[in-house]
C-alpha positions in Angstrom: -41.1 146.1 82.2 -40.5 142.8 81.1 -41.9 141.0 78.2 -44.0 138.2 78.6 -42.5 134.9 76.9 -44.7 133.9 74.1 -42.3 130.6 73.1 -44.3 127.6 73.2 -44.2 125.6 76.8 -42.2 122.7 76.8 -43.8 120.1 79.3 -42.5 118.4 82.1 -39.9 115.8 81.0 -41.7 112.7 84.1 -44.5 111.9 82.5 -42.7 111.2 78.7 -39.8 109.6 80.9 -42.3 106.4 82.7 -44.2 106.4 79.1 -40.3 105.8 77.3 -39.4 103.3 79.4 -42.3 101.5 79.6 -42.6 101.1 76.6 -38.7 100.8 75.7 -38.8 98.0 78.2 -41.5 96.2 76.2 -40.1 96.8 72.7 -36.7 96.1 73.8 -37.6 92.5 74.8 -39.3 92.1 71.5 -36.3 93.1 70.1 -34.0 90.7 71.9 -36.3 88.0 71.2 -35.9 88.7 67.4 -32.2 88.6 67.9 -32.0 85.4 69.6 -34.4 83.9 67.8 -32.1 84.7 64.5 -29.2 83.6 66.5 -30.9 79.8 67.8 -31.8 79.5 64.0 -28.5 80.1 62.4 -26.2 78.9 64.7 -27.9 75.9 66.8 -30.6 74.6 65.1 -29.4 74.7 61.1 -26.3 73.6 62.6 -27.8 70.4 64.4 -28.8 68.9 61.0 -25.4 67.9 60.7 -22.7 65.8 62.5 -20.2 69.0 62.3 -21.0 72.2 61.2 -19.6 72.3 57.7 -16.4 75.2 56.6 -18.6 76.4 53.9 -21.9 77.2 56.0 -19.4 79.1 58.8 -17.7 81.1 56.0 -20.5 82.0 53.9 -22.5 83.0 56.8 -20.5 85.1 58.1 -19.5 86.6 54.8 -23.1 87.6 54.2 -23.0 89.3 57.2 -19.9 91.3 56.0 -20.9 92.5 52.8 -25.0 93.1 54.3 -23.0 95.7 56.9 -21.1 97.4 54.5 -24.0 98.1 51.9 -26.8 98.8 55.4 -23.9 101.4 56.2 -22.9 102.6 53.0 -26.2 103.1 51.3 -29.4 102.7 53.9 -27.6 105.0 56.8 -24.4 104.7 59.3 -25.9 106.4 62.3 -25.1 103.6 64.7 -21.2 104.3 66.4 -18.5 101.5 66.7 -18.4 99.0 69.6 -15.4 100.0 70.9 -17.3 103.2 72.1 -19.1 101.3 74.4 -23.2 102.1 74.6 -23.7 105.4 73.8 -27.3 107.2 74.0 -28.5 110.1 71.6 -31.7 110.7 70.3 -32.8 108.8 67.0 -35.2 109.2 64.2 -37.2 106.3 63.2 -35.3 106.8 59.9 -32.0 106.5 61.4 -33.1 104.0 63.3 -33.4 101.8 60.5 -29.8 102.1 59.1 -28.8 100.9 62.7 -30.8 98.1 63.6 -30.0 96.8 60.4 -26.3 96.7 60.6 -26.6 95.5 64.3 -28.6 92.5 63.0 -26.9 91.5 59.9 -23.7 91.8 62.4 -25.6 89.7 65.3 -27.2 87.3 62.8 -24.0 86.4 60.8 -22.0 85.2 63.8 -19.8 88.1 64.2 -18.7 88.2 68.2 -21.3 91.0 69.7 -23.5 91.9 72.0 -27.5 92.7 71.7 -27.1 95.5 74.2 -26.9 98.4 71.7 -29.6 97.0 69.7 -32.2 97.5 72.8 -30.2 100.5 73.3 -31.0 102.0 69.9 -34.4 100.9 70.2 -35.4 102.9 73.3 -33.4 105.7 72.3 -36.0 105.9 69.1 -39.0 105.1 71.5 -37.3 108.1 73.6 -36.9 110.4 71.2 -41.0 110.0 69.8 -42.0 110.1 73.3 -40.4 113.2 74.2 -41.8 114.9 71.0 -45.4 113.2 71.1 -45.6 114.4 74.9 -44.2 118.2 74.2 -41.1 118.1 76.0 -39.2 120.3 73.5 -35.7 121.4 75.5 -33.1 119.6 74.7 -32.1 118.5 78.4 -35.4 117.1 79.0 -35.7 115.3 75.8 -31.7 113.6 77.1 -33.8 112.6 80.2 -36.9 111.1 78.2 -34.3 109.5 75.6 -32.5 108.1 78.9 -35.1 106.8 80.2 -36.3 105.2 76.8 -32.8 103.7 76.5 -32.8 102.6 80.4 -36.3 100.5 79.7 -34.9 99.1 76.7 -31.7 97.6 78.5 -33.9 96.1 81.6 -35.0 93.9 78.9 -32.4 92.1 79.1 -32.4 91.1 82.5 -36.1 89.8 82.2 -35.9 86.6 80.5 -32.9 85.2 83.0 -35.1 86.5 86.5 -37.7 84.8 85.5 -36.4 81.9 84.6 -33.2 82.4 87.8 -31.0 81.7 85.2 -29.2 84.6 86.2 -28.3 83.1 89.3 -25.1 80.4 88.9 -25.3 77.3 91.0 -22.7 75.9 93.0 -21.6 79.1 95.1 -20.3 78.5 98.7 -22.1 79.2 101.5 -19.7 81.1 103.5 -17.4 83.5 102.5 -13.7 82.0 101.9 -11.2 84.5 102.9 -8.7 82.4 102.8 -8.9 81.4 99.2 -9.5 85.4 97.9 -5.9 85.1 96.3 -7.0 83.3 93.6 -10.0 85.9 92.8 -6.7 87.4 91.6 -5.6 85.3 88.9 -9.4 85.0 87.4 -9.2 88.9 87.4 -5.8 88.8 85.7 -6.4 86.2 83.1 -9.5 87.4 82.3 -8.6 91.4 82.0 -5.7 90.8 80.0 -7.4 88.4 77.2 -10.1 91.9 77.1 -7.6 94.2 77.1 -5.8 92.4 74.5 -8.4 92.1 72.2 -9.2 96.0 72.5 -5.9 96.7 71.3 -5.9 94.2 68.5 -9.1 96.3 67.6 -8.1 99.1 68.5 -5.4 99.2 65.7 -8.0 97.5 62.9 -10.5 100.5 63.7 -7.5 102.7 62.7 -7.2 101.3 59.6 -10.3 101.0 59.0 -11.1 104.4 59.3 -14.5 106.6 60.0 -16.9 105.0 56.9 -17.2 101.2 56.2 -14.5 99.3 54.8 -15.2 96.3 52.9 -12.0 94.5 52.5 -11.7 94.7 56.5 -15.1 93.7 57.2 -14.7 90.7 55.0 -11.4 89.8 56.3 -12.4 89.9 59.5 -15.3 87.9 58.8 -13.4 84.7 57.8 -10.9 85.2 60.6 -13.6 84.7 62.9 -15.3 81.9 60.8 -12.0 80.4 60.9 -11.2 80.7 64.7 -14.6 78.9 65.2 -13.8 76.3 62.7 -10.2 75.6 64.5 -12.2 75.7 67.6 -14.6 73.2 66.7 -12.0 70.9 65.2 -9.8 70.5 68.1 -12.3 70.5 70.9 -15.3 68.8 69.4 -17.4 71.7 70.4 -20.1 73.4 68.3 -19.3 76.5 66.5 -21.1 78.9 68.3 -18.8 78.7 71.5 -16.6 81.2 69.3 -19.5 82.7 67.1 -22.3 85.0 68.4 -21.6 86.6 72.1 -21.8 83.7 73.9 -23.8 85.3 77.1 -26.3 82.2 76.4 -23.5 79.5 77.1 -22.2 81.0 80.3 -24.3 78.6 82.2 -22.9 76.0 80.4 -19.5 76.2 80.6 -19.3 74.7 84.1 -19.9 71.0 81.8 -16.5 71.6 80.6 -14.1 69.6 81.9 -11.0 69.8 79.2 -8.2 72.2 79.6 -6.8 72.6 76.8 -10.8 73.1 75.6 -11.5 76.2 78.0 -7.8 77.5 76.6 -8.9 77.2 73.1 -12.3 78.6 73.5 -10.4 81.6 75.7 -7.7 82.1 72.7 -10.2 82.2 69.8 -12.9 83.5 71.2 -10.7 86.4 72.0 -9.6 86.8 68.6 -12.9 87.0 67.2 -13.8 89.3 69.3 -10.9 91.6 68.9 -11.8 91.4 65.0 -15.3 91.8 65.4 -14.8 95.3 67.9 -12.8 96.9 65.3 -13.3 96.1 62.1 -16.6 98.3 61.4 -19.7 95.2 62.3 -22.1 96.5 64.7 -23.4 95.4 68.2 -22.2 96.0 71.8 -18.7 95.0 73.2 -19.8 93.7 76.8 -21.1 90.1 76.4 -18.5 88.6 74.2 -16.3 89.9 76.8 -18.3 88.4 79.7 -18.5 85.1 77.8 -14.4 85.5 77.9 -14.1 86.2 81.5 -16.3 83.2 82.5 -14.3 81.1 80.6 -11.0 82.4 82.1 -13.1 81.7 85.5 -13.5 78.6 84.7 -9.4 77.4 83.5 -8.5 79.2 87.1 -11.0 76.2 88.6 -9.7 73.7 86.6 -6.5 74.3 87.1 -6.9 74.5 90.8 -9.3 71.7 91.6 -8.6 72.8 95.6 -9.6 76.2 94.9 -12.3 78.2 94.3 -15.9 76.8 93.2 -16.2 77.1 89.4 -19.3 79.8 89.8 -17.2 81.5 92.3 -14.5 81.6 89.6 -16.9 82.7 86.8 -18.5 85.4 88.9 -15.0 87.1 89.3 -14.4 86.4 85.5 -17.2 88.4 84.7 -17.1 91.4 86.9 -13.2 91.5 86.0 -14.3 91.7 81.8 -17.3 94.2 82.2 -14.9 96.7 83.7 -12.0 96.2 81.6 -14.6 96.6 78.7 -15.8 100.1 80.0 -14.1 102.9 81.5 -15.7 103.7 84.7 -14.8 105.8 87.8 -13.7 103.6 90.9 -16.8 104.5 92.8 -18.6 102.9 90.0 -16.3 99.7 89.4 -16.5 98.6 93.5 -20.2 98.9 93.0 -20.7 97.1 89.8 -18.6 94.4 91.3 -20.8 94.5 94.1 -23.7 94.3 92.2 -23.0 91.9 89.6 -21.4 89.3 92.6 -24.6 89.3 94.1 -26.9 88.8 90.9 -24.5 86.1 89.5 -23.5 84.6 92.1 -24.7 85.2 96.2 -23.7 87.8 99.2 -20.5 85.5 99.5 -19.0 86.0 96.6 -19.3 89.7 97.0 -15.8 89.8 98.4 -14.5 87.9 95.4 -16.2 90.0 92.9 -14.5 92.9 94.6 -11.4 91.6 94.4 -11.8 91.1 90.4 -13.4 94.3 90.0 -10.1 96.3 92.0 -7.8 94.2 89.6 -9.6 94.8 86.3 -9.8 98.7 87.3 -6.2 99.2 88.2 -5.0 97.5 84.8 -4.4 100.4 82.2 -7.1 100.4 79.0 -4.3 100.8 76.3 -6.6 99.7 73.6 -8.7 103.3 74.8 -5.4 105.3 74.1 -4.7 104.1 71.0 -8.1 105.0 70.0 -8.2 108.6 71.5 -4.5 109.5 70.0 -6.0 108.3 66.6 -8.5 110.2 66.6 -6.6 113.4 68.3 -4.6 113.0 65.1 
């Protein structure tokens, strides 16, 4: 006869899963609120009080932020993982929480060129992993699902500031769908998966130095190379700073005011250098809006340069579809609907096919940045 099992009951995971990301939604808002609100205050509004940003506030900014990341990491806690890893989601103590939403501000704060997605990430993995144990889901698959679902709310947050504002939505998209012009859907892809893919091999090859722990001489290093590519950037376009600082997701909607070539090519260049710096070099944050900001932008040379061809938030869309998959690695069932998706958010149901387009492009170009990474750490 069989034993009866006298373990303690774990409780369905359902309930903790709607509680996590309700509540991950709400906190992760706040959270992105915090961060922008650091951002607007560093980087636009200090900023305005002068006629040009001056060297020494873009380099001692964004040397703070080096040296605040290296002691958050070295002596409050390193749980949070490197940007070139993409989002990852696994359970976190409010204690190691700290450590990581630390390093992801001071990173954010200081300029350097990443996203606020893993912040909101971290943030409902904590509220996941206190719901899951406050509820009395004790196995360890249905505390991933609570954690998930924590992390999931947390993300959403993102999305509503720009849907409520339909800032999400880019003006200026056709109202039919232009078979004819699909060709140059190409060449947005191209441009725009090459300058990511680029700048994840450039980092790629800095996170090998760099090595597992926090590396101060490379986090300050790459600090002033991406206070200096802003500071070139701003010098021979007359733009502000922050077009090459921060992620840039903000300034998406205004790119379509630029008019310059040679601006766009700059901003492209350096931004992608910054980037590239800021992925590998040990700062914290996520890896997909800097890289959005970057295909945009290469959406938006293709329209200049062909004034007969595609609308510029046609251009963009593709830009952006093309740069989130070449950030990520992603099965092709997932990259054609992603590129579905994201044409119909950004843009409308006719730039779907153009989206699709970029999306095939940026999928079939190999991630070489990825194997460098994987042999390293093979070896």
């Amino acid at each position: 006869m069989t034993s009866p099992d006298t373990s303690t009951p774990t409780r369905r995971p359902l309930p903790a899963m709607l509680v996590a990301g309700l509540i991950g939604l709400a906190l992760g808002y706040v959270v992105l609120e915090i961060v922008n609100a650091g951002i607007a205050f560093i980087w636009e509004q200090v900023p305005s009080t002068w006629d040009t940003t001056p060297a020494w506030y873009v380099i001692g900014i964004v040397l703070i932020a080096a040296v605040l990341v290296y002691v958050i990491r070295r002596y409050v806690g390193d749980t949070g993982h490197s940007p070139m890893g993409g989002i990852k989601i696994s359970p976190l103590t409010p204690k190691e929480y700290v450590g990581a939403i630390l390093a992801i501000l001071a990173s954010l704060w200081g300029g350097i060129v990443l996203g606020p997605e893993v912040a909101l990430v971290a943030t409902g993995s904590v509220v996941g992993g206190l719901a899951a144990k406050v509820m009395g889901v004790r196995d360890a698959a249905g505390t991933k699902k609570v954690v998930g679902f924590g992390a999931l709310g947390a993300i959403l947050a993102l999305f509503v500031g720009p849907i409520l504002s339909g800032s999400m939505t880019l003006g200026g998209a056709p109202t039919a769908i232009e078979v004819d012009q699909l060709a140059w859907a190409i060449l947005v892809a191209l441009i725009a998966t090459v300058a990511v893919t680029l700048a994840r091999l450039v980092a790629s090859l800095i996170a090998r130095a760099a090595g597992e722990g926090p590396h101060l001489i490379i986090l300050i290093a790459s600090a002033v190379v991406v206070g200096v590519a802003a500071l070139l950037m701003s010098a021979w376009t007359g733009l502000p700073v922050i077009y090459v600082t921060t992620s840039g997701e903000e300034l998406i909607t205004d790119l379509p005011k630029l008019t310059s070539i040679s601006s766009v090519v700059a901003i492209i260049a350096l931004k992608s250098i910054a980037y590239a710096v800021s992925l590998g070099s040990g700062f914290r944050g996520g890896p997909f809006f800097p890289a959005m900001f970057i295909g945009a932008a290469s959406g938006l040379l293709v329209a200049l340069l062909l004034p007969d061809g595609p609308s510029v938030a046609a251009a963009i869309v593709v830009g952006v579809v093309a740069s989130v998959i070449a950030t990520a690695p992603m099965k092709w069932p997932i990259a054609i609907g992603l590129g579905i998706v994201l044409g119909f958010l950004i843009g409308t149901w006719t730039l779907v096919p153009a989206a699709l387009v970029g999306a095939i492009v940026a999928r079939a170009i190999p991630r070489l940045g990825d194997r460098i990474t994987i042999s390293a750490h093979a070896g």
